[in-house]
KERO-418237 format. One record per residue (C-alpha): residue number from 0; residue in one letter; x negated, y, z negated. Coordinates in nm, 4 decimals, decimal comma, m for minus. Layout:
<rs>
@resi->NUM; resn->a; X->X; Y->Y; Z->Z
...
</rs>
This chain:
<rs>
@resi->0; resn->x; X->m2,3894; Y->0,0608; Z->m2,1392
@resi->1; resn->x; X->m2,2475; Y->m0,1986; Z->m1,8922
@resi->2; resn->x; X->m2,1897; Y->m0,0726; Z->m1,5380
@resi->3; resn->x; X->m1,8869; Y->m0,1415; Z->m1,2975
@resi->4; resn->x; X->m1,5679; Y->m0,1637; Z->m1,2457
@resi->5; resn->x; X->m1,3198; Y->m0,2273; Z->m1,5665
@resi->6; resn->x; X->m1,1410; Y->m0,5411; Z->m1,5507
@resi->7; resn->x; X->m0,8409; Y->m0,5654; Z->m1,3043
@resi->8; resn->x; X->m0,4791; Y->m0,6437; Z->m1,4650
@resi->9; resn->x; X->m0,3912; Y->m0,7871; Z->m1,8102
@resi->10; resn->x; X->m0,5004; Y->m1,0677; Z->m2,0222
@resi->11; resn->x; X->m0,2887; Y->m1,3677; Z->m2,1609
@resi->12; resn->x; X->0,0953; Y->m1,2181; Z->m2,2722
@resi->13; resn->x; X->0,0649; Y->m1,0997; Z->m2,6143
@resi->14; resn->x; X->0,4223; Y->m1,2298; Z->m2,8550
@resi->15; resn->x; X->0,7368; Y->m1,4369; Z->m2,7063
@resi->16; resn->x; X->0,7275; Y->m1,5007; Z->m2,3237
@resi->17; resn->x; X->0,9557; Y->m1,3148; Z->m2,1426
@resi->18; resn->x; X->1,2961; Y->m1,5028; Z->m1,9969
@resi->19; resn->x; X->1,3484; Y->m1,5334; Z->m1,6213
@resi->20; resn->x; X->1,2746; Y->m1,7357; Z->m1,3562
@resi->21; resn->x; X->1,0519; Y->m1,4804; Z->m1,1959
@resi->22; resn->x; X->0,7804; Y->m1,5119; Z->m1,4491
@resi->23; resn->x; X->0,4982; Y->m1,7822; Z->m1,3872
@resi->24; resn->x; X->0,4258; Y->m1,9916; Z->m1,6539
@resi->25; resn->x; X->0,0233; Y->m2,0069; Z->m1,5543
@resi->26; resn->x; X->m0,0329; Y->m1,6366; Z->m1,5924
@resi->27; resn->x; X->0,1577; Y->m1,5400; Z->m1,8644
@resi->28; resn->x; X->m0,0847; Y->m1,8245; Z->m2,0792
@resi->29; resn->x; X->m0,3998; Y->m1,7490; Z->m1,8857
@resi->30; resn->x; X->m0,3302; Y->m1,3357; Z->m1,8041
@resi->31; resn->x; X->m0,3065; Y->m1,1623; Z->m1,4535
@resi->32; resn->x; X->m0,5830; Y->m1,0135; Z->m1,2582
@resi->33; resn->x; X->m0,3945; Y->m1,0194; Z->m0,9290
@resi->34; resn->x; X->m0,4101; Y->m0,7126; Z->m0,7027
@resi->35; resn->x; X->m0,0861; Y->m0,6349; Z->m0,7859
@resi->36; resn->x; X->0,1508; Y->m0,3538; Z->m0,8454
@resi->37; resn->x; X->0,2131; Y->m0,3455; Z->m1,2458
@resi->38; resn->x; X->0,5785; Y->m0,4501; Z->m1,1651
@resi->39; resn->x; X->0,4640; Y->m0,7900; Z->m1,0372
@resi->40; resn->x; X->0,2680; Y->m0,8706; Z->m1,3507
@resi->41; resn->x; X->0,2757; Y->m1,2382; Z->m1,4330
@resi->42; resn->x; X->0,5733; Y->m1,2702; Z->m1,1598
@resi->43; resn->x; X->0,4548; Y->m1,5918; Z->m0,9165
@resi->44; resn->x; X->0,3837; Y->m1,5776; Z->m0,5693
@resi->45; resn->x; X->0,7288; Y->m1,7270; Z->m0,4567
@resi->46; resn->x; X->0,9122; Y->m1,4477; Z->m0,6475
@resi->47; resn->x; X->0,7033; Y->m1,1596; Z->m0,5665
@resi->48; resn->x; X->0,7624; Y->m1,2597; Z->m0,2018
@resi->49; resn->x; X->1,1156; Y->m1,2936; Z->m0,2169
@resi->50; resn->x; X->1,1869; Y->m0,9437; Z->m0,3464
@resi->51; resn->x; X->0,9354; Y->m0,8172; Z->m0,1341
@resi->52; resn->x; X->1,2225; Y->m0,9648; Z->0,1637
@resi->53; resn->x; X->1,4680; Y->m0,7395; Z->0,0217
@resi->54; resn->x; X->1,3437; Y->m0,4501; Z->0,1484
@resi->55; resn->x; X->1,0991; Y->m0,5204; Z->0,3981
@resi->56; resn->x; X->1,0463; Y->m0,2532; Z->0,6930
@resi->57; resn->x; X->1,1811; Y->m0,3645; Z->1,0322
@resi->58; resn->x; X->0,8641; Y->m0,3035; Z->1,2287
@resi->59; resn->x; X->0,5910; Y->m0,6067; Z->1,3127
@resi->60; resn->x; X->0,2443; Y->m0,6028; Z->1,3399
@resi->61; resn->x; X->0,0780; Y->m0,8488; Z->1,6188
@resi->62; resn->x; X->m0,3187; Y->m0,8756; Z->1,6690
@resi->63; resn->x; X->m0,4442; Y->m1,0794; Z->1,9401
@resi->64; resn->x; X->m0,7488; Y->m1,3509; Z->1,7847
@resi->65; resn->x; X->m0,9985; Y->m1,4467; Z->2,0561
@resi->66; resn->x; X->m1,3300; Y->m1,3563; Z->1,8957
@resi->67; resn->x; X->m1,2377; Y->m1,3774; Z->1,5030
@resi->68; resn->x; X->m1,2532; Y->m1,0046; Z->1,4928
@resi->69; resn->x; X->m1,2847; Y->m0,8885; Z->1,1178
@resi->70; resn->x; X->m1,0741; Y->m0,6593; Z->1,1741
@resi->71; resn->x; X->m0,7948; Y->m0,8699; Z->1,1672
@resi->72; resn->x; X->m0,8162; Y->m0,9097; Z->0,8262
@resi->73; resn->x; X->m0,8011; Y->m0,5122; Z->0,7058
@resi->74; resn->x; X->m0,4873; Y->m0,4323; Z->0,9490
@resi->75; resn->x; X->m0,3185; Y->m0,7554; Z->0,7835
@resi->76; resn->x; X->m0,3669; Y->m0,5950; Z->0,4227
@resi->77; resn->x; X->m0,2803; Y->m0,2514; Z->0,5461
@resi->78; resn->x; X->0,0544; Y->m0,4205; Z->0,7254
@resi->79; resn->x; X->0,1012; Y->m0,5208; Z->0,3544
@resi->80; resn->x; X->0,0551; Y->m0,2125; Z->0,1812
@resi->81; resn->x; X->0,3332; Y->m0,0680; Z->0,4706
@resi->82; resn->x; X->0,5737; Y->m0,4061; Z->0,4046
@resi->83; resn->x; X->0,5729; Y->m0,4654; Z->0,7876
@resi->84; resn->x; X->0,8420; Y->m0,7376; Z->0,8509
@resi->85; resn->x; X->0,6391; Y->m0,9906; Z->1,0156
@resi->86; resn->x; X->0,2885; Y->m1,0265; Z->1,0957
@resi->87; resn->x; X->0,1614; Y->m1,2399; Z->1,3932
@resi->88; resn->x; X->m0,1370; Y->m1,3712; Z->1,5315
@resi->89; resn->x; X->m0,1811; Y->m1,4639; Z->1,8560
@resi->90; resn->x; X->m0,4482; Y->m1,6686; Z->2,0584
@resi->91; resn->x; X->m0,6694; Y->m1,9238; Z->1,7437
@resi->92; resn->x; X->m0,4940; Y->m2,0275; Z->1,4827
@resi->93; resn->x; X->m0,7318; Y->m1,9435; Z->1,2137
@resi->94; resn->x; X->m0,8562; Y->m1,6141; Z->1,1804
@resi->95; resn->x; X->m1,1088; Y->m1,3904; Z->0,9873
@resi->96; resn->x; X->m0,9093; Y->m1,3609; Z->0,5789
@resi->97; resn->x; X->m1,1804; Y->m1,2120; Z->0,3969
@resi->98; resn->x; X->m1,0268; Y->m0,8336; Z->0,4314
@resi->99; resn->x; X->m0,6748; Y->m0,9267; Z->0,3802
@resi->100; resn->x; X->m0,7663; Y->m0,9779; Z->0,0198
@resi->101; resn->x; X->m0,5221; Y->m1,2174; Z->m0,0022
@resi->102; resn->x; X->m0,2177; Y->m1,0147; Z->0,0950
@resi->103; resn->x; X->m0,1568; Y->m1,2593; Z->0,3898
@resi->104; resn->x; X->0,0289; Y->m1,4697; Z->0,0693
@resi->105; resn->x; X->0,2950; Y->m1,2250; Z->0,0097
@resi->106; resn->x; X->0,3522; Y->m1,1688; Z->0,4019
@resi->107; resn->x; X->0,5337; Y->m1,3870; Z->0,6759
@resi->108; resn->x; X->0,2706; Y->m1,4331; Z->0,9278
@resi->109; resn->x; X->0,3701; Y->m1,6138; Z->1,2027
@resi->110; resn->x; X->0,1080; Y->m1,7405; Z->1,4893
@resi->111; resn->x; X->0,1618; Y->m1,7854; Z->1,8752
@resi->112; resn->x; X->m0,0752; Y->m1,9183; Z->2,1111
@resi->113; resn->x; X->0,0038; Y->m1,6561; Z->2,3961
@resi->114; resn->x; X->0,0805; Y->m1,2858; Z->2,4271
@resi->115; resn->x; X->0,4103; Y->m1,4384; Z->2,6284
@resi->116; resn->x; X->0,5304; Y->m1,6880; Z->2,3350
@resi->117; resn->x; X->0,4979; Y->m1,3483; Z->2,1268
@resi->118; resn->x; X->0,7029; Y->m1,1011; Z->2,3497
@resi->119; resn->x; X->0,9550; Y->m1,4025; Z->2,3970
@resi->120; resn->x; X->1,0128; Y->m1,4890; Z->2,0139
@resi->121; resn->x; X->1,0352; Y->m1,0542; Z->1,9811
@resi->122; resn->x; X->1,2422; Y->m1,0390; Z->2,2210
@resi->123; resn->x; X->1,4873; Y->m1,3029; Z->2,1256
@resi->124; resn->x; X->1,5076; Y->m1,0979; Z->1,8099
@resi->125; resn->x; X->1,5949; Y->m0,7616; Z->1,9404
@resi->126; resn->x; X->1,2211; Y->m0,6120; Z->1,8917
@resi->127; resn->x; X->1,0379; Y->m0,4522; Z->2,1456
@resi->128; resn->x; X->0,6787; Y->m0,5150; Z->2,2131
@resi->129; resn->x; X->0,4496; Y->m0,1871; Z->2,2285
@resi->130; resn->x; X->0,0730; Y->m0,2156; Z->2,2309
@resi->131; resn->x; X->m0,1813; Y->0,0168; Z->2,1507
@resi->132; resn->x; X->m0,4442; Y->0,1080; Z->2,4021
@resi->133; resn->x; X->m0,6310; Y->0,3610; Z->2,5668
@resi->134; resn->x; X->m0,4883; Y->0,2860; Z->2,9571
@resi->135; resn->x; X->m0,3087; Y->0,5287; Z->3,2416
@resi->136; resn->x; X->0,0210; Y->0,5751; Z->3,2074
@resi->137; resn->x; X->0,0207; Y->0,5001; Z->2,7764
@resi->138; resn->x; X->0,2564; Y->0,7124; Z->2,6048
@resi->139; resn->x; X->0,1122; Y->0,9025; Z->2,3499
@resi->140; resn->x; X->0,1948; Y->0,8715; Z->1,9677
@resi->141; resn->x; X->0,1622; Y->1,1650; Z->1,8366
@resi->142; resn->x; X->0,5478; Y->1,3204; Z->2,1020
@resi->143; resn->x; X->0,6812; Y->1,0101; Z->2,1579
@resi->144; resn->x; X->0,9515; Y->0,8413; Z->1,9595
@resi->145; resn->x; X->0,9066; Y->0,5094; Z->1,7925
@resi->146; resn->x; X->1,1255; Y->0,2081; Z->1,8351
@resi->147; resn->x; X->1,2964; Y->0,1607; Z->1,4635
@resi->148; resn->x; X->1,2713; Y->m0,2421; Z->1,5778
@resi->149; resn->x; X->0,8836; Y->m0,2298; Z->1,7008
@resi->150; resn->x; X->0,6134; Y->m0,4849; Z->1,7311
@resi->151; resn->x; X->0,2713; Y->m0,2618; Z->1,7410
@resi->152; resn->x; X->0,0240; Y->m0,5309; Z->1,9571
@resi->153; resn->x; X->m0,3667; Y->m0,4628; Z->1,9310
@resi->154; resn->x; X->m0,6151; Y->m0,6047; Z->2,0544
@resi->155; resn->x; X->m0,9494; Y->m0,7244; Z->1,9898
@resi->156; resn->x; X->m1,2573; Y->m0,4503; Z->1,8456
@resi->157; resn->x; X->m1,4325; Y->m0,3407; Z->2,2013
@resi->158; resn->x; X->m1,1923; Y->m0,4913; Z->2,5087
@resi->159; resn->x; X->m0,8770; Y->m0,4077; Z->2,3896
@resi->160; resn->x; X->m0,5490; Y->m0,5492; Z->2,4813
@resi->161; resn->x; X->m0,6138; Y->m0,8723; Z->2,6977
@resi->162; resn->x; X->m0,4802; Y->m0,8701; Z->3,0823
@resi->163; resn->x; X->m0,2082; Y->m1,0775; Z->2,9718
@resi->164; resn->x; X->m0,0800; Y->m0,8975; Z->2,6828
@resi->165; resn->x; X->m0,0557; Y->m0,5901; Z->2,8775
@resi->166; resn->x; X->0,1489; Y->m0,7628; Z->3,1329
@resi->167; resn->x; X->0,4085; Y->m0,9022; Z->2,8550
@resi->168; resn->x; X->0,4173; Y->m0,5518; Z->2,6311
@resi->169; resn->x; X->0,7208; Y->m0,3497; Z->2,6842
@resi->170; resn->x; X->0,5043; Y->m0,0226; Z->2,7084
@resi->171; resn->x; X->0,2057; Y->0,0794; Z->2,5952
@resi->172; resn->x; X->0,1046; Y->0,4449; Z->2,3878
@resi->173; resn->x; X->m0,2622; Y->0,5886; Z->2,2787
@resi->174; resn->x; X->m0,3313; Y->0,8226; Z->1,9835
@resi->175; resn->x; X->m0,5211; Y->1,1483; Z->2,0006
@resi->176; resn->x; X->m0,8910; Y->1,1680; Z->1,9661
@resi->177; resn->x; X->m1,1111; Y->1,4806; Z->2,0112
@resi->178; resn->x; X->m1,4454; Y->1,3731; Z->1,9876
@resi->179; resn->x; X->m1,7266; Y->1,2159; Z->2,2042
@resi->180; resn->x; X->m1,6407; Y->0,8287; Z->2,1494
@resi->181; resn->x; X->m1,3621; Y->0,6690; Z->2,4081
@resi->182; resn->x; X->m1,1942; Y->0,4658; Z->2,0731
@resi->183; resn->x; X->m1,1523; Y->0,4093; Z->1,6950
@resi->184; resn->x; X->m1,1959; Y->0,1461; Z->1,4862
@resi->185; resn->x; X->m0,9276; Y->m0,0972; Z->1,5793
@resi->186; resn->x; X->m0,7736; Y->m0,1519; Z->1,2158
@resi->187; resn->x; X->m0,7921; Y->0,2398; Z->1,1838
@resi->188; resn->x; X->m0,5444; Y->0,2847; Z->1,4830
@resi->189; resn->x; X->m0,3608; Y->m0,0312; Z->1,3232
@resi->190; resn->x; X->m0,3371; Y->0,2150; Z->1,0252
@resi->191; resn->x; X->m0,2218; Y->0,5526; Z->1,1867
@resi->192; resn->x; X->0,0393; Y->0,3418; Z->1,3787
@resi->193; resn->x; X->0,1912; Y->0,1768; Z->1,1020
@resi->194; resn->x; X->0,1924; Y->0,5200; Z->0,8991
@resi->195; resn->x; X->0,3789; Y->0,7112; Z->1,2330
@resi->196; resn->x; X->0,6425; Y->0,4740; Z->1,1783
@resi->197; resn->x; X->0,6603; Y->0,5243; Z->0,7879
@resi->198; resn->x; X->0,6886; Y->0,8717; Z->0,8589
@resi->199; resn->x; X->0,9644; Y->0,8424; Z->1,1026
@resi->200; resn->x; X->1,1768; Y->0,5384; Z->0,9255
@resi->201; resn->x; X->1,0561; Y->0,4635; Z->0,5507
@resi->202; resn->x; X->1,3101; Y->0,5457; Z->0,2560
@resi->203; resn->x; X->1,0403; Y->0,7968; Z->0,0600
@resi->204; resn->x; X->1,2957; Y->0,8729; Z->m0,1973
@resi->205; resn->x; X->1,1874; Y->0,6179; Z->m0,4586
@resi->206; resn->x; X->0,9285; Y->0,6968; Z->m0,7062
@resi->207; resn->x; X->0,7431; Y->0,3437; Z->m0,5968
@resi->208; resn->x; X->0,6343; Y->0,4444; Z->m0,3165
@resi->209; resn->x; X->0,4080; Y->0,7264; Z->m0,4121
@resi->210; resn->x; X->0,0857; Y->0,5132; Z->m0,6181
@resi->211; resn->x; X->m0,1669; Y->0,7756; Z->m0,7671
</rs>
């Protein structure tokens, strides 16, 4: 018996090819095994994207980039799976894809080369900049209330938000830990930040967003 996972998505479109220019000619000959929501099958990049803008989440997701952290990678998928707004990296240019699994495609990622270009362009926008650290005087997540216009700023796996970027963020706020190790995993906190403001902002009603 072969062993593994079965075979992602569908094969080549079976009888006459659908009408619309959402469709992409490419996959409906050759089939789609894109990690993709069924609605999105055979739909091209361009058009996913653009119906993915009508109803993206107004919160952003910023991670500084001065060691190629792979962890970059993971929070940009999960700030995918959460339909953040904007994603932006700040410090190098290129950075660590290989956990993104290729959800960076269907996101607007934006890059700036300081912590102050980024709080600048946020601000300009009407978004405030909070990062995510373990420091005195950090708010805590779990009884504060979240910005419904929020960029959530981490920083690197191990030092944390840079000098700088605490300087430029508009506030900063910890989450609750209880046992013997001062952090978590940076993308993990990336996750449980992103999900406090799901629970606080994100229409739940449609059947969508619940994926067994």
């Amino acid at each position: 018996m072969p062993h593994g996972p079965p075979e992602v998505g569908l094969g080549p479109w079976e009888g006459p090819w659908p009408d619309g220019d959402r469709y992409d000619p490419d996959l409906l000959r050759d089939g789609d095994r894109r990690n993709v929501v069924d609605r999105y099958r055979y739909w091209s990049m361009a058009a996913i994207v653009a119906d993915l803008d009508t109803r993206r989440h107004s919160f952003h997701v910023a991670i500084e980039n001065w060691q190629h952290d792979f962890n970059i990678g993971t929070i940009v998928r999960t700030a995918n799976a959460f339909l953040a707004a904007e994603i932006h990296i700040v410090g190098n240019r290129r950075w660590n894809r290989r956990g993104a699994m290729v959800t960076d495609r269907y996101q607007h990622v934006r890059h700036h080369a300081t912590a102050e270009d980024l709080a600048a362009y946020l601000h300009s926008i009407g978004v405030r900049l909070l990062g995510i650290d373990n420091l005195p005087g950090s708010e805590h997540l779990e009884t504060m209330t979240l910005p419904r216009d929020v960029c959530f700023l981490f920083g690197q796996e191990g030092p944390g938000l840079s000098e700088l970027a605490r300087e430029v963020c508009d506030g900063t706020f910890s989450i609750a830990q209880f046992g013997s190790t001062r952090s978590i995993n940076a993308s993990s906190a990336a996750a449980i930040a992103m999900h406090s403001w799901i629970r606080s902002y994100a229409d739940l009603s449609a059947d969508d967003a619940w994926r067994g």
